[in-house]
C-alpha angles and dihedrals in degrees: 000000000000123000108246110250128269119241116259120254115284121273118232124200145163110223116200105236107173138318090026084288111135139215118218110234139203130200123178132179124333091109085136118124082228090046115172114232108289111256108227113204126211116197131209139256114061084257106012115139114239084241093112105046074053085117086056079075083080084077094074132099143136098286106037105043106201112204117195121181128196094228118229112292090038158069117357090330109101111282102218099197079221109135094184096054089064100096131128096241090061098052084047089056087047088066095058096037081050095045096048095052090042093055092226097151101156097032135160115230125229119186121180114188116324071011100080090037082062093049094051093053091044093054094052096063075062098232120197126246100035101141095180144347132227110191103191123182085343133128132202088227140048090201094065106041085052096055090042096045082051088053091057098050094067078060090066122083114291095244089054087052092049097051092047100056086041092051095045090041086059090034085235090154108146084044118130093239091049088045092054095037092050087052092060082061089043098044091050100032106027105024128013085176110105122222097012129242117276088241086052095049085050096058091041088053088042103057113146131224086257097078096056097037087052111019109026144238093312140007090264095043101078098179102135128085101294086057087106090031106133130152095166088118097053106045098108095071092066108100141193140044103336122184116198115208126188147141129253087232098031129136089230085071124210083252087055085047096045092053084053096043097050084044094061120060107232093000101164095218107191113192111214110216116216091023134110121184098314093060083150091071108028095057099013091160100056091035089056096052089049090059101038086057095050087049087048092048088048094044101049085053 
């Protein structure tokens, strides 16, 4: 009995995007003549490099090509020091210009974080060619996810509250005391792996001008131009097979899932125990069968 064979090497390539500026590409496996539809992977942030979803890559093979992209501002794409370029409507555009060169023209579409915000806001343009959507640690509002991220900070030790109020009263953001405090809501809520992974502490040194044009100082600061973003509203006119992904101790809270889940008809939400944001890292193993079965489902339709 022959061995089955081993995915080719990855494929690395710049994509123009506008204004002669480029995206950095990846491409991995699917190189069967009965492929199944490429999965193409958003990360988070805005402005956060893919380098953390990189064990995602174990998805590949010769039959499932997995395509991940570092997004405009970040990662090993060109960083314009341009405030005013970083817009929704822009990263929306990006899909289709990465797509296109790509040539993915049946995909499935993976979003982690802003990235299924991204997704959300892509899908409602109503693009061609989407055979199926995985929302994972996301929400359809920033509203929401701020005013849940806040709840979840009076969880947190007295003192941490404390310094955090007192840090943001003074806007001593970048300050050694909000930095740390800020890492005991990151170490309980984003990532329960400690010390993280080397692939997540390069994301996290390499964030781009993007997340605090768009997002804010902090995770649960939301002050930049998605601070009215909500598609709650709009939810029911994505269509399709939708899988919902989150942690039971995720910032993207069940009561942010379950507004997602009750906004898209048929939407399959799978809560991870044990997880926060970074359900991809904390239970990689179990993450990764969720979503191999969602790709099987789609792939058998």
């Amino acid at each position: 009995m022959s061995a089955a064979p081993s995915p080719l090497p990855p494929t690395d390539r710049l994509v123009d995007v506008e204004d002669g500026y480029r995206v950095w590409t990846r491409s991995l496996g699917g190189e069967a003549p009965d492929a199944a539809p490429p999965l193409l992977i958003l990360h988070g942030g805005p402005g956060v490099p893919h380098d953390y979803l990189e064990n995602l890559e174990a998805l590949a093979s010769p039959r499932q090509r997995v395509v991940f992209y570092d997004q405009l501002g970040c990662g090993k794409s060109d960083r314009p020091d341009e405030p005013g370029r970083w817009q929704v409507p822009r990263f929306v555009a990006e899909i289709d210009r990465v797509r296109a060169a790509l040539g993915l023209d049946r995909v499935v579409l993976l979003g982690q974080s802003w990235g299924g915000m991204l997704a959300i806001e892509y899908m409602l343009g109503r693009p061609a060619g989407v055979a199926g959507l995985i929302l994972s640690n996301t929400t359809p509002s920033a509203p929401l996810f701020e005013r849940e991220a806040r709840r979840l900070l009076t969880l947190l030790p007295a003192e941490v509250q404390e310094t955090i109020r007192r840090c943001e009263a003074e806007h001593a953001f970048f300050s050694a005391e909000y930095q740390a405090a800020m890492m005991v809501y990151y170490a309980r809520h984003v990532v329960r792996v400690q010390p993280m992974p080397d692939f997540v502490q390069r994301s996290f040194l390499g964030v781009g001008q993007p997340y605090f044009v768009m997002w804010g100082k902090s995770e649960f600061n939301v002050t930049g131009n998605l601070r009215d973003w909500d598609r709650t509203a709009r939810l029911g006119e994505i269509a399709g097979p939708v899988l919902l992904i989150s942690g039971e101790h995720d910032e993207s809270t069940p009561l942010v899932n379950q507004v997602l889940q009750d906004g898209i008809r048929g939407a399959d939400w799978r809560l991870m125990p044990g997880c926060s944001h970074f359900c991809h890292v904390e239970a990689p193993g179990p993450y990764r069968a969720l979503v191999l079965e969602f790709l099987g489902k789609v792939s058998s339709r």
